[in-house]
Wavefront OBJ file of the C-alpha trace (Angstrom):
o trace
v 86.043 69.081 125.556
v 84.676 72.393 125.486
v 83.737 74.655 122.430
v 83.495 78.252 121.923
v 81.219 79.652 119.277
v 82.043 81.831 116.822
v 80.185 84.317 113.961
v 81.654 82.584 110.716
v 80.237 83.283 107.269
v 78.939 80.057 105.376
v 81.048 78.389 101.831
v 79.049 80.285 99.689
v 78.603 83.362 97.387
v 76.909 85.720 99.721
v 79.462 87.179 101.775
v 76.955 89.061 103.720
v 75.577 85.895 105.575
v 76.479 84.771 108.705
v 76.078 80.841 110.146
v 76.867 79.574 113.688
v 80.007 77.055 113.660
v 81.258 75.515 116.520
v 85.236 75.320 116.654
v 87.981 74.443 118.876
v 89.139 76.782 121.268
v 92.652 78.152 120.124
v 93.825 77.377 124.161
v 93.292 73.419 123.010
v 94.368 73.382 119.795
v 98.239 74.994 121.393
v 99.650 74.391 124.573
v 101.669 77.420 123.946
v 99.005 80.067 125.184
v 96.471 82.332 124.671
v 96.229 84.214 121.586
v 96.569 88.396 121.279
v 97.275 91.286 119.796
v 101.278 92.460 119.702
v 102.374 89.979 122.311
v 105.666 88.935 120.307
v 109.035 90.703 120.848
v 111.128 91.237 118.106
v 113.121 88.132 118.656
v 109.783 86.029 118.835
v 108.637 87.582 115.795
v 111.585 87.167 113.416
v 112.153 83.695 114.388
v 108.394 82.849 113.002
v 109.349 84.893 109.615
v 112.201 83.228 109.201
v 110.351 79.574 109.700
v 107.166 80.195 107.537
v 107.863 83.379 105.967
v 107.736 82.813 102.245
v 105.395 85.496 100.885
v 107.071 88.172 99.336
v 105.963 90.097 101.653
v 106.498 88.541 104.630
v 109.720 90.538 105.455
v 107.562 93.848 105.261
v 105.412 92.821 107.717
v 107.950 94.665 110.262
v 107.577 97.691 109.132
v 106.351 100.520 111.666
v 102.993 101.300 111.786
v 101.839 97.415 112.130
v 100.074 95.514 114.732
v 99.929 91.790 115.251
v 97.722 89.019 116.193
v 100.067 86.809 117.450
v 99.559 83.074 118.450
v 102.368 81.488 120.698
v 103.324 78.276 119.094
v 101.625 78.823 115.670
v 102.366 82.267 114.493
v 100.959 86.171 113.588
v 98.887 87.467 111.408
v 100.165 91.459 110.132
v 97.084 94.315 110.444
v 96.972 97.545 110.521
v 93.517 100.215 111.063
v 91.998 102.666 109.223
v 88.700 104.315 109.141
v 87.355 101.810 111.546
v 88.393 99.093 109.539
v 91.247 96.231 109.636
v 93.743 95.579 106.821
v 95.854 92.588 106.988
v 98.915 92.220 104.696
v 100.403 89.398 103.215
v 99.569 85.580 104.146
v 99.487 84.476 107.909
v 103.326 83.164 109.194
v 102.492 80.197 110.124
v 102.557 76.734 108.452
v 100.447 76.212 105.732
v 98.100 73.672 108.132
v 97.264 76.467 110.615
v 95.966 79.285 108.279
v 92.389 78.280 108.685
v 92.877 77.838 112.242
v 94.890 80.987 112.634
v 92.041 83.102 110.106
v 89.119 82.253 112.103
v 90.531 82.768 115.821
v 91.425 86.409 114.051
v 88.007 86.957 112.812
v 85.965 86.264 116.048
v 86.210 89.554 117.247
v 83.753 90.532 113.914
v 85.475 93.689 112.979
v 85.430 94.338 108.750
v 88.510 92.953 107.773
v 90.194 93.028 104.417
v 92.984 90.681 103.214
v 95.985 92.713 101.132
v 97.885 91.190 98.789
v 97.618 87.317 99.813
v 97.918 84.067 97.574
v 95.980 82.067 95.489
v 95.817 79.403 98.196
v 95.285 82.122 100.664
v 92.144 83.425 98.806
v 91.003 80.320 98.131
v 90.466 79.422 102.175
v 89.287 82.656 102.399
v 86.376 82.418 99.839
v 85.599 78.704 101.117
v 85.862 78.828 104.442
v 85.160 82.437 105.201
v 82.803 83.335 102.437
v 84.638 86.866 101.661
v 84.976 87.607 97.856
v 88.642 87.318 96.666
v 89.317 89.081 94.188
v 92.805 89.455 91.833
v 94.498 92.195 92.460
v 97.477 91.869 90.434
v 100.447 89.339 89.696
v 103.735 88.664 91.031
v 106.286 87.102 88.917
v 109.039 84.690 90.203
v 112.112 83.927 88.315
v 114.012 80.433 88.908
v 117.317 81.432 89.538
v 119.119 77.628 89.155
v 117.410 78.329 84.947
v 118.421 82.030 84.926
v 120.077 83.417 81.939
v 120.411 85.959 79.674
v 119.639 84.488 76.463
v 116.183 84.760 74.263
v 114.849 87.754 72.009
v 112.624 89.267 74.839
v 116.058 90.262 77.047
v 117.511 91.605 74.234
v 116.720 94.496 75.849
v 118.265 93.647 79.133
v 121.547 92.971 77.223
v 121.795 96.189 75.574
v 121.381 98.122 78.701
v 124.026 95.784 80.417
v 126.477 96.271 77.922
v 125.819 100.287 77.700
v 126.479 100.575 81.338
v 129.779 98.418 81.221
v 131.091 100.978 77.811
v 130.075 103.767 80.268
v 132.264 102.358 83.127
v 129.700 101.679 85.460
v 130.436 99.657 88.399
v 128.394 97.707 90.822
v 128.961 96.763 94.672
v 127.285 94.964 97.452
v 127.721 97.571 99.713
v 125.551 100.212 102.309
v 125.776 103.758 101.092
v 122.690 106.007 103.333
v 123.708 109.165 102.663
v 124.009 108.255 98.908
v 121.129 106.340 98.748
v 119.231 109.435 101.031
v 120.278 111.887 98.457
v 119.399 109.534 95.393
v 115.911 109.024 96.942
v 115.655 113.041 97.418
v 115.763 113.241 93.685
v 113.876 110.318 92.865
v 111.198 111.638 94.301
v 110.929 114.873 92.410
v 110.200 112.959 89.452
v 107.470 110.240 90.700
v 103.694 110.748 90.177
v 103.002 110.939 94.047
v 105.661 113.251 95.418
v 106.656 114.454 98.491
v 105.845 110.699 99.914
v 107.223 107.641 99.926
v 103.951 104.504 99.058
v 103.974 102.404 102.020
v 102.230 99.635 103.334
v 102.179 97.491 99.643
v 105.795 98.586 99.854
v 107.670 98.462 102.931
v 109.700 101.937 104.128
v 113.472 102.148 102.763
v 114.155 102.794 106.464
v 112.918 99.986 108.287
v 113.939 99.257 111.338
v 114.791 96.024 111.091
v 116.532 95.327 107.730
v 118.632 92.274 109.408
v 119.091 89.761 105.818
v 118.678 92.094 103.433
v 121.258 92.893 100.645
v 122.176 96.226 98.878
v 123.918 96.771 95.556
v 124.570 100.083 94.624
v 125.823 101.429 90.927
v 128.073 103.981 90.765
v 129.017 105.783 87.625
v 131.984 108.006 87.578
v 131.659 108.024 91.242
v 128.093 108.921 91.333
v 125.835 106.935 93.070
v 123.164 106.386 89.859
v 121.035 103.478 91.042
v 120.413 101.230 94.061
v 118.256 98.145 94.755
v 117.805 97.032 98.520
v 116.555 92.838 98.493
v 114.153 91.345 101.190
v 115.113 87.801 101.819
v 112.332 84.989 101.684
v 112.349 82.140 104.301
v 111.509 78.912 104.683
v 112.365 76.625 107.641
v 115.449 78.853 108.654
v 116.682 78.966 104.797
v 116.487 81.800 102.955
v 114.860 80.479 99.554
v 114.521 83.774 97.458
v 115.246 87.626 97.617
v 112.565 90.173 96.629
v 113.730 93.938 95.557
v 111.272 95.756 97.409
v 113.098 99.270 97.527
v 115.008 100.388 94.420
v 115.851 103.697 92.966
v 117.542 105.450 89.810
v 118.916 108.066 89.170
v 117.317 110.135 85.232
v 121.193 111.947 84.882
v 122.261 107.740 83.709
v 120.392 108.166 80.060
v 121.033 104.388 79.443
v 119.199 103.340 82.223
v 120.475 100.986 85.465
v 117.790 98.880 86.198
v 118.289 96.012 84.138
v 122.319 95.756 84.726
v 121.700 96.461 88.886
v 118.771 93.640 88.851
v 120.867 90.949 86.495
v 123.956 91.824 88.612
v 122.346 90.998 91.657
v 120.788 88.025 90.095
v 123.752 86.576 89.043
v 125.497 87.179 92.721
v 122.197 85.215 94.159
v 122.557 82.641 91.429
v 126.024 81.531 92.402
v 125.120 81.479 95.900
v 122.711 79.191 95.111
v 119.688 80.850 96.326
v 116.800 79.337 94.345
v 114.357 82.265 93.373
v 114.013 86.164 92.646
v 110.403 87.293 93.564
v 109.877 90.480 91.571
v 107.476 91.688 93.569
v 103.729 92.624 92.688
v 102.720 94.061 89.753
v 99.570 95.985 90.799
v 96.423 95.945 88.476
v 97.848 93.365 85.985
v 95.194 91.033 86.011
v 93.666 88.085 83.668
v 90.192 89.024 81.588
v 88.546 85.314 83.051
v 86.648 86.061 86.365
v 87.110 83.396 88.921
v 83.601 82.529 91.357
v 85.374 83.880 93.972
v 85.932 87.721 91.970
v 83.547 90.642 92.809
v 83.068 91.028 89.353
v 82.812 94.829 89.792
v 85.493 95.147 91.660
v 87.754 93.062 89.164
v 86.221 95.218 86.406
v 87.326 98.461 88.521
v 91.077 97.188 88.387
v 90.802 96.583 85.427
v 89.936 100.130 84.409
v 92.598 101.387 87.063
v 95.872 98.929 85.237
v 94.421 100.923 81.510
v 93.771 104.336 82.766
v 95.098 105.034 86.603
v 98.909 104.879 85.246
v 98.721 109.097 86.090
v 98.895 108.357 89.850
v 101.511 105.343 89.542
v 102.695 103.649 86.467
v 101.173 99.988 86.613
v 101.911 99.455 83.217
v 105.410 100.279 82.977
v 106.196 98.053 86.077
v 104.472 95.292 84.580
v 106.492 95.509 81.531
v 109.821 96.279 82.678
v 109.204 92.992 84.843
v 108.058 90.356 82.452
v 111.620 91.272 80.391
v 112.804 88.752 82.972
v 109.877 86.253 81.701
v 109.545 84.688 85.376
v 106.391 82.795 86.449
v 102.901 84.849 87.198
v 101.618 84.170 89.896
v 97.925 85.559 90.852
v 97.646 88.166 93.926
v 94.805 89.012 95.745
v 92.544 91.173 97.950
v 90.243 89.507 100.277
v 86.787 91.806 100.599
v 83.291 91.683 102.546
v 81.360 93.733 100.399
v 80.608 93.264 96.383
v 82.088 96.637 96.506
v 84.296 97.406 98.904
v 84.248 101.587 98.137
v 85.399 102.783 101.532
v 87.930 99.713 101.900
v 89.805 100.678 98.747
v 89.686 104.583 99.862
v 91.316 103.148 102.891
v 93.856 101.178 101.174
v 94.703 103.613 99.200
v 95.168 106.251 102.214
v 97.044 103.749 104.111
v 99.641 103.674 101.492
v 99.990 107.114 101.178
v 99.102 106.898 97.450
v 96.051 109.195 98.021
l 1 2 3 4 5 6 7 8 9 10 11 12 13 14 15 16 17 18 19 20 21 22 23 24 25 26 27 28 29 30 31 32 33 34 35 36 37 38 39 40 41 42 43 44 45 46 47 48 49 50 51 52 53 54 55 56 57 58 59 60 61 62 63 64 65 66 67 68 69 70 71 72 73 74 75 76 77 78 79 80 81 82 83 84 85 86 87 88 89 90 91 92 93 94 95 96 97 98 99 100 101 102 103 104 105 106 107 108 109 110 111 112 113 114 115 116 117 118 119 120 121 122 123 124 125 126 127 128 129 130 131 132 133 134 135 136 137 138 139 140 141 142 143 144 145 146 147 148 149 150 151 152 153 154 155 156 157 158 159 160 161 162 163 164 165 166 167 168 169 170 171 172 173 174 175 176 177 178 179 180 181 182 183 184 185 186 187 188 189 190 191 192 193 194 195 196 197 198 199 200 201 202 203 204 205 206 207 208 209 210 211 212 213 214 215 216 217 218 219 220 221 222 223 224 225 226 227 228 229 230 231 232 233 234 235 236 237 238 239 240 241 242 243 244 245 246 247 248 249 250 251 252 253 254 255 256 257 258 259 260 261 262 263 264 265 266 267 268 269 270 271 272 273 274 275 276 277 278 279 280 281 282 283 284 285 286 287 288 289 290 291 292 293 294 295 296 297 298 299 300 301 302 303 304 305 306 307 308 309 310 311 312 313 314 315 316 317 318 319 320 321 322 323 324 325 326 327 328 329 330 331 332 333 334 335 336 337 338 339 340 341 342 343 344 345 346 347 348 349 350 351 352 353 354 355 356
């Protein structure tokens, strides 16, 4: 059997080291073919996101600006460039027993790659196998749907706004409404920290392309479109397991507030459907004061600083708040890094998603 040779860093805490491993070539490991970049159709694509994709943000992997390193048979891996360097979002598609396969036939080619907003387990191959630092980056909580409810003093607050909006006559639909939604946005905007500019990348475009499986619910108040929430479903092995409200919007005229009745609406819709979870999405910055051996320390110490005193340039704090009303699960997010610290990586990041 022959072997191909490849540059892969060692299981320990010097990133910056290189060993030489020998591994199987990817062309005997699948009989499916070769491996490369963007060689998936559409079709191909979504049929491996709806198999293995069960990150939260596996369903924004399609938005434009992407490319792919796609492995017939196993799955793709979603990258984009900047600055000379190569940012990958979201875990690998592909079953769970291919990511280390799938990682190191991706990181042959050498080029400084950084891993966006991936898993624990994710990070955990990636440290161990790959010897990059992986470092929290935020947290992402996950509400079981089939325990759902309303009760408890923490959604006391959640209750009041519900019943406020139902005094006020609001109603809300399942329904598509773009030139609403367009003009809602237009406004919206005016009143966010970064204006003139939708974030992407970390948050996938409100016009997507393909937005096949997701589900809108607007809220209309005396006609007035006042709030909508667009839902990404999650997959696993056809099924769609979970929805996660990655574009939402509200209108400031609605002085009660819509995001609590919208999201509990919604909720309650998925519920009886029996969909199993809500994925709220990440919470960026919100991290735990224990560093892991995996963390840059720096860098953890740098988000940190950015979740207590970055909320000028997007408010971290409020999101995290407004999401642990629901009092889902946490679960840890992370960034996958090279360097101890990663300066021109994070400028990167942060260009790529418009934010600076």
């Amino acid at each position: 059997m022959s072997t191909t040779v490849a540059q892969v860093k060692p299981i320990v805490r010097r990133p910056r080291g290189y060993s030489q491993a020998k591994v199987l070539s990817l062309d005997l490991y699948r009989t499916g073919g070769r491996s490369g970049v963007d060689l998936f159709s559409i079709e191909e694509r979504v049929s491996y996101l709806r198999k293995y994709g069960d990150h939260c943000m596996s369903f924004s992997t399609l938005q434009p600006g992407m490319h792919y390193f796609d492995v017939p048979g196993v799955g793709f891996i979603a990258y984009t460039w900047k600055w000379g360097r190569r940012f990958t979002l979201a875990d690998p598609v592909c079953d769970e027993k291919d990511r280390e396969m799938m990682i190191r036939e991706f990181l042959k080619d050498g080029v400084n790659t950084a891993f966006v907003q991936v898993s624990e387990g994710v990070a955990r191959l990636l440290h161990e196998k790959f010897g990059l630092y992986a470092t929290q980056f935020g947290v992402e909580p996950v509400v079981d749907l089939s325990t759902w409810d309303l009760k408890g003093k923490k959604k006391q607050v959640m209750r009041t706004s519900i019943n406020h909006a139902k005094k006020e006559g609001v109603v809300i639909v399942e329904n598509d409404d773009p030139d609403g939604c367009r003009k809602l946005t237009e406004e919206w905007m005016k009143t966010r920290t970064v204006k003139r500019r939708e974030v992407i990348f970390l948050i996938r475009p409100m016009n997507q392309p393909y937005q096949e499986g997701t589900r809108k619910f607007c809220a209309y108040h005396n006609g007035e479109l006042v709030g909508f929430a667009f839902f990404d479903p999650i997959y696993k092995d056809g099924e769609v397991i979970g929805y996660v409200p990655n574009i939402s919007r509200f209108s400031n005229k609605f002085r009660y507030g819509i995001f609590y009745p919208l999201m509990c609406h919604a909720m309650e819709v998925f519920k009886r459907e029996g969909v199993r979870y809500l994925y709220l999405g990440l919470c960026p910055c919100a991290v735990d004061e224990q560093d892991m051996p995996s963390e840059s320390k720096i860098v953890k110490a740098i988000v940190r600083l950015l979740y207590k005193y970055g909320n000028w340039v997007y408010s971290m704090k409020g999101l995290h708040f407004a999401k642990s009303r629901f009092e889902g699960v946490e679960q840890k997010t992370f960034c996958a890094h090279r360097e101890a610290l990663p300066v021109k990586s994070f400028l990167s990041l942060f260009r790529i998603s418009r934010i600076i």
